[in-house]
C-alpha positions as CSV (number, residue, x, y, z in Angstrom):
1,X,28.1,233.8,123.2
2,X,26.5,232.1,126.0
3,X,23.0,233.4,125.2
4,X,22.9,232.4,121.7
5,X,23.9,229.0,122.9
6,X,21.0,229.1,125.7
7,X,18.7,230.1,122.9
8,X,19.9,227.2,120.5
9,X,19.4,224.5,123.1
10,X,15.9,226.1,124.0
11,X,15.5,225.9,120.1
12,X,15.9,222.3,120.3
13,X,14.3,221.4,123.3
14,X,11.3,223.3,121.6
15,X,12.0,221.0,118.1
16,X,12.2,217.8,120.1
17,X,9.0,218.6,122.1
18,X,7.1,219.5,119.2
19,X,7.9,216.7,117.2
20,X,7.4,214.1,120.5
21,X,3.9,216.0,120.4
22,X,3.2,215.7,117.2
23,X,4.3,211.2,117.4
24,X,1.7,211.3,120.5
25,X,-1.3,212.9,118.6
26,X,-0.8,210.2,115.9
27,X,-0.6,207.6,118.2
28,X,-3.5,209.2,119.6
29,X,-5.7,209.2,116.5
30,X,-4.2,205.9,115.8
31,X,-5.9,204.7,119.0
32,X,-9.3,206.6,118.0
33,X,-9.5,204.9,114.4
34,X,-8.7,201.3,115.7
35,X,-11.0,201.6,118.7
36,X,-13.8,202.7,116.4
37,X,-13.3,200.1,114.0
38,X,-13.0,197.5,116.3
39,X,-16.2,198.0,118.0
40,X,-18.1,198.7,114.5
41,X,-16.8,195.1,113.6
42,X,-16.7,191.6,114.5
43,X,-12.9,190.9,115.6
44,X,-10.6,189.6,117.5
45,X,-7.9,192.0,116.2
46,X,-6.7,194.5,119.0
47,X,-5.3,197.6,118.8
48,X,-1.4,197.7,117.4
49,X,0.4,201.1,117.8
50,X,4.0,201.1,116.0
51,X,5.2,203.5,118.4
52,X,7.3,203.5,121.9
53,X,5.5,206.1,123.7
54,X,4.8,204.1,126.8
55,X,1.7,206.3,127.6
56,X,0.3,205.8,124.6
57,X,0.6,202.1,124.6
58,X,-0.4,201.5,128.0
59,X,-3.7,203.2,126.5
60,X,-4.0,200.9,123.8
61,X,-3.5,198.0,126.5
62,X,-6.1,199.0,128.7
63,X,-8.7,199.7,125.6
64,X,-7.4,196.2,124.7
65,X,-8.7,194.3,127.7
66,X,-12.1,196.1,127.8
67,X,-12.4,195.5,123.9
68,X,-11.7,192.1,124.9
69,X,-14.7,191.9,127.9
70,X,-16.4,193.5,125.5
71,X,-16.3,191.1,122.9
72,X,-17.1,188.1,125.6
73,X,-20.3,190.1,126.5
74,X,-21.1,190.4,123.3
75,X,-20.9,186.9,122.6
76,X,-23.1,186.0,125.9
77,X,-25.9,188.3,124.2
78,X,-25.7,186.9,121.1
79,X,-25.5,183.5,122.2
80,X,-28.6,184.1,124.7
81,X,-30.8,186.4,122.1
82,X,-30.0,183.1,119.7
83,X,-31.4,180.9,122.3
84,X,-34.2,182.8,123.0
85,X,-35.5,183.2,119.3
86,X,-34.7,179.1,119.3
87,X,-37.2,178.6,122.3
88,X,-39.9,180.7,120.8
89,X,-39.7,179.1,117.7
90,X,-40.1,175.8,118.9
91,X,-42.9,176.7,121.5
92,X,-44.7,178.5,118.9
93,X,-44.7,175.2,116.7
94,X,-45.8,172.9,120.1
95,X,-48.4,174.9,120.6
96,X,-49.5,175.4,116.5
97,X,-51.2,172.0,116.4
98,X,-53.1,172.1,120.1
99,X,-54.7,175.5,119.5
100,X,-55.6,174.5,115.7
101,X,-57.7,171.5,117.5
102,X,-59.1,173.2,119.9
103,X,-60.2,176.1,117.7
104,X,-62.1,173.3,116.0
105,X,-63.6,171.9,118.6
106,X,-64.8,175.2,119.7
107,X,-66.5,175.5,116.4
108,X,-68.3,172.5,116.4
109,X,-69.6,173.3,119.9
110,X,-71.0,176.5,118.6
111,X,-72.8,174.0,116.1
112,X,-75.0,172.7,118.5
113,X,-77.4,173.4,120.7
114,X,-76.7,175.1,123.9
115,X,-78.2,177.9,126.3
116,X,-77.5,181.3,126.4
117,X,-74.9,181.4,129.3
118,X,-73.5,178.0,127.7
119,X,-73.3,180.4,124.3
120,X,-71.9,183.2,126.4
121,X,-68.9,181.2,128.0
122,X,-67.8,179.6,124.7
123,X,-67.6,182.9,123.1
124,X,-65.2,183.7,125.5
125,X,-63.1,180.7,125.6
126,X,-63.2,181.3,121.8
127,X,-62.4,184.6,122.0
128,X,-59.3,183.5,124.6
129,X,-58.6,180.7,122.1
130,X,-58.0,182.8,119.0
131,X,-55.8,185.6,120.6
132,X,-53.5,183.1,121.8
133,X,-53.7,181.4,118.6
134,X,-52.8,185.0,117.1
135,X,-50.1,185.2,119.7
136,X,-48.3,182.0,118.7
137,X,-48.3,182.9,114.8
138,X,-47.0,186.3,115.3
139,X,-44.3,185.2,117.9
140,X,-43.2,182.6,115.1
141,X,-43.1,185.4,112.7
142,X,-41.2,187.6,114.6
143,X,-38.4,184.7,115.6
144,X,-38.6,184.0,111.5
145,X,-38.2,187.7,110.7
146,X,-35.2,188.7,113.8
147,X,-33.4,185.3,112.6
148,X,-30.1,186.5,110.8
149,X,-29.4,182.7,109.3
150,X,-32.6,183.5,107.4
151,X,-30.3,185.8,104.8
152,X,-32.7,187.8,102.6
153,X,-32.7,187.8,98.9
154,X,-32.3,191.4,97.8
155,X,-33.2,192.8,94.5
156,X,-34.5,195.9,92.1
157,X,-37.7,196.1,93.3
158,X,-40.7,198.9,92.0
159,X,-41.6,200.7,95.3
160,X,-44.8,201.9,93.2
161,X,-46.1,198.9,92.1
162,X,-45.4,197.5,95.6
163,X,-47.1,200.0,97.5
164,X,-50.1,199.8,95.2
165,X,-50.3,195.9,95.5
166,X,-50.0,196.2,99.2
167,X,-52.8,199.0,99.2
168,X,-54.6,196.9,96.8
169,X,-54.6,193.3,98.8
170,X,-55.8,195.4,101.9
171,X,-58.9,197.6,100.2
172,X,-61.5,195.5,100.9
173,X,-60.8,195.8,104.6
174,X,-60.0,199.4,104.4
175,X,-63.2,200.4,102.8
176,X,-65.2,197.6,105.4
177,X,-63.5,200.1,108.2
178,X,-64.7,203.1,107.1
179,X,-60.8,204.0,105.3
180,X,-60.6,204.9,102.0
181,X,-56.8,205.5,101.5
182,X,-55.6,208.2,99.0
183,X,-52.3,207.5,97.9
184,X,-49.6,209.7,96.5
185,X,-47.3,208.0,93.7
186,X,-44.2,210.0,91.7
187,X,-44.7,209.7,88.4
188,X,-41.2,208.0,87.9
189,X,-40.4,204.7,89.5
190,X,-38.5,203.9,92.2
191,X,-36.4,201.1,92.2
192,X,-34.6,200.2,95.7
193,X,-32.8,197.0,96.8
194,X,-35.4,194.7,98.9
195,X,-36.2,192.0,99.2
196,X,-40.0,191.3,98.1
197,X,-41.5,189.4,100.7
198,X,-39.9,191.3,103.5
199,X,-41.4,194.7,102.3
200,X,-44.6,193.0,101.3
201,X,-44.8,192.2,105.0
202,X,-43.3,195.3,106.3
203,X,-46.0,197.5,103.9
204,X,-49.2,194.8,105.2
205,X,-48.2,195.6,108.8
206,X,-48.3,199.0,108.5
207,X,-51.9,199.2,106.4
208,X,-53.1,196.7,108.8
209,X,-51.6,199.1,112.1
210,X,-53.4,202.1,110.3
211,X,-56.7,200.1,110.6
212,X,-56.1,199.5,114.3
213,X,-55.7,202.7,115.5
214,X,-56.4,204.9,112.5
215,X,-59.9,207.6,112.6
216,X,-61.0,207.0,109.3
217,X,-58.7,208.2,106.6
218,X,-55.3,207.5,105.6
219,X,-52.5,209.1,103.3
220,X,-50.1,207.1,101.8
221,X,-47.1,209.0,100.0
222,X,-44.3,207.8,98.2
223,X,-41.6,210.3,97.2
224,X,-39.0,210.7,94.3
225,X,-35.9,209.8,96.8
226,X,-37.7,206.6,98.2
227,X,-39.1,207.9,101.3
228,X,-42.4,206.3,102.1
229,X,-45.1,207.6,104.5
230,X,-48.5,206.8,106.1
231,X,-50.6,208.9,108.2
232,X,-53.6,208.7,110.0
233,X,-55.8,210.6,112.6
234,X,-55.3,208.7,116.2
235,X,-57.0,210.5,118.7
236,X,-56.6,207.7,120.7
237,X,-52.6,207.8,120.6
238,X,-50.1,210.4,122.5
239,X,-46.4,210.9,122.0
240,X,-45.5,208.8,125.0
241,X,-47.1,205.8,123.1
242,X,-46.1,206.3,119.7
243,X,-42.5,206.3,120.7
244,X,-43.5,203.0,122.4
245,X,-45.1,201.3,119.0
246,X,-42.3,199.1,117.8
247,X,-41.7,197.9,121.1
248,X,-42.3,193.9,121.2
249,X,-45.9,193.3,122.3
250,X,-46.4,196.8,123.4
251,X,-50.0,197.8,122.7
252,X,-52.3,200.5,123.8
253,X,-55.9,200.5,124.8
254,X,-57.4,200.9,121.2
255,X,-55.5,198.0,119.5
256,X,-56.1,195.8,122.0
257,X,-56.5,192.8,120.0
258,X,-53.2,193.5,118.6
259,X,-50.5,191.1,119.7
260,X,-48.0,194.1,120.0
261,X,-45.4,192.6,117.4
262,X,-47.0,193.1,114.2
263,X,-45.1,196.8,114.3
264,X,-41.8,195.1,115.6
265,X,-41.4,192.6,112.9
266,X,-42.0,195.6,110.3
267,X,-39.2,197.1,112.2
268,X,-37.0,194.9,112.3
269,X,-37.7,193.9,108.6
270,X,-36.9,197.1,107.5
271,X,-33.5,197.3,109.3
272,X,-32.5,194.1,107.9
273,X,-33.4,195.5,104.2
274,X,-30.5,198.6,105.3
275,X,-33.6,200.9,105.8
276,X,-35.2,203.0,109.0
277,X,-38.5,203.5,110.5
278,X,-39.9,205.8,112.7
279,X,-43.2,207.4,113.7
280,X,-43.9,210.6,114.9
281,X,-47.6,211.9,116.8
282,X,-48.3,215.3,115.6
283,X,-51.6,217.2,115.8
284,X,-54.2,214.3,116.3
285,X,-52.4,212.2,113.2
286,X,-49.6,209.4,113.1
287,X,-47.1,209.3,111.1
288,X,-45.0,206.3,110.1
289,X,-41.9,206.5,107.7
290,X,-40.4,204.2,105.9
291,X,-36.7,205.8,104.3
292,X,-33.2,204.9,103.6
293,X,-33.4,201.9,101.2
294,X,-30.2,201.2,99.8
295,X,-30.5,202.5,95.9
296,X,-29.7,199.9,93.3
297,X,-25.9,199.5,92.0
């Protein structure tokens, strides 16, 4: 008698622990799916466990006080990256109006008469002149473009007939380079949700980085599912600085009139349109590709 009454209370204790096992991995996964969505989203919400295990919700406590650091740092970079973009913006429109002027006055200098190392010195101030005149517009671009109050207006838009405008607009400089692009089009349309003048900037920026560091050619392909690429042949490139390309005013040696932003803003464009871009450095040619446009409903 007494074994089978050893074994029952073994039986039991088994049952219990199983099913005290089983409350602990939902609380568990409970913890897992809250936690995820709580740092894949903007709240304030922490993380609620209708169970009394107190392991499990001293767990949720502690992951409720680092969500809520968490949350304050979060709010410190956004706050600072928002006052930074606010600065540039307003320096870059200071300094529009001085650098117009004095742009001017540099070509009416060139006008006149002057001798050669008079010629030879305003050339460079020029020169000096227009780069930082480049500098300011493409820092006010990139504040513009980075600037989520800016909201974009998405809509059906031809990927084809986009690509061949943007291809088109750019030709005559192409061709002037020594680049005559072939481009590859499907023969149906593709129709993605964009917003026009955010991919007509993203697609000049990439023709116009093509002429930078590009060795004469360039392929432009657009496929059925949306994915859009460019390549080149850039000797002058190596892995280490094509994974550095979107970086903000990163440039290398051959596109050294570059400001180093035109590739960030097409970047960041395209992330803000729900699409990706990367480039890769394989045998002597770049590759850039555009993909993962949101389709329209």
């Amino acid at each position: 008698m007494l074994p089978w009454l050893l074994c029952g209370a073994l039986a039991v204790l088994a049952l219990a622990l199983l099913v005290r096992l089983r409350l602990l991995q939902k609380s568990l996964d409970g913890i897992a799916a809250q936690l995820g969505d709580r740092l894949a989203s903007d709240t304030n919400n922490p993380i609620f466990l209708p169970t009394r295990d107190a392991h499990a919700r001293k767990l949720a406590g502690a992951l409720n006080v680092h969500l809520k650091e968490l949350r304050r740092a979060r709010q410190r970079y956004e706050n600072g990256d928002r006052e930074l973009k606010e600065a540039v913006t307003n320096v870059s429109h200071d300094l529009r109006t001085p650098l117009t002027a004095i742009c001017g006055y540099l070509e009416l200098l060139d006008k006149g008469d002057k001798t050669p190392a008079q010629a030879r010195y305003l050339a460079l101030i020029t020169g000096r002149a227009e780069a930082m005149r480049r500098l300011t517009e493409e820092l006010l671009r990139y504040s513009v473009a980075s600037s989520l109050e800016d909201e974009l207006n998405l809509e059906p838009v031809d990927l084809n007939g986009a690509v061949e405008e943007a291809v088109a607009a750019l030709y005559g400089a192409l061709v002037e380079a020594g680049v005559t692009p072939a481009v590859s089009l499907p023969g149906k349309r593709v129709v993605r949700m964009l917003d026009r003048a955010a991919l007509s900037r993203v697609l000049g920026n990439l023709l116009t980085n093509a002429l930078k560091y590009g060795g004469g050619d360039l392929e432009v392909a657009l496929s059925e599912d949306g994915v859009l690429t460019l390549s080149n042949a850039a000797a002058g490139l190596d892995e280490v600085q094509v994974g550095r390309l979107f970086d903000r005013f990163y440039t290398v040696e051959t596109g050294r009139r570059s400001t180093g932003l035109g590739l960030s803003i097409a970047k960041v464009l395209t992330e803000r349109m729900g699409g990706t871009i990367s480039a890769r450095y394989e045998a002597g040619r770049l590759w850039v590709c555009l993909h993962g446009f949101p389709s329209c409903p």
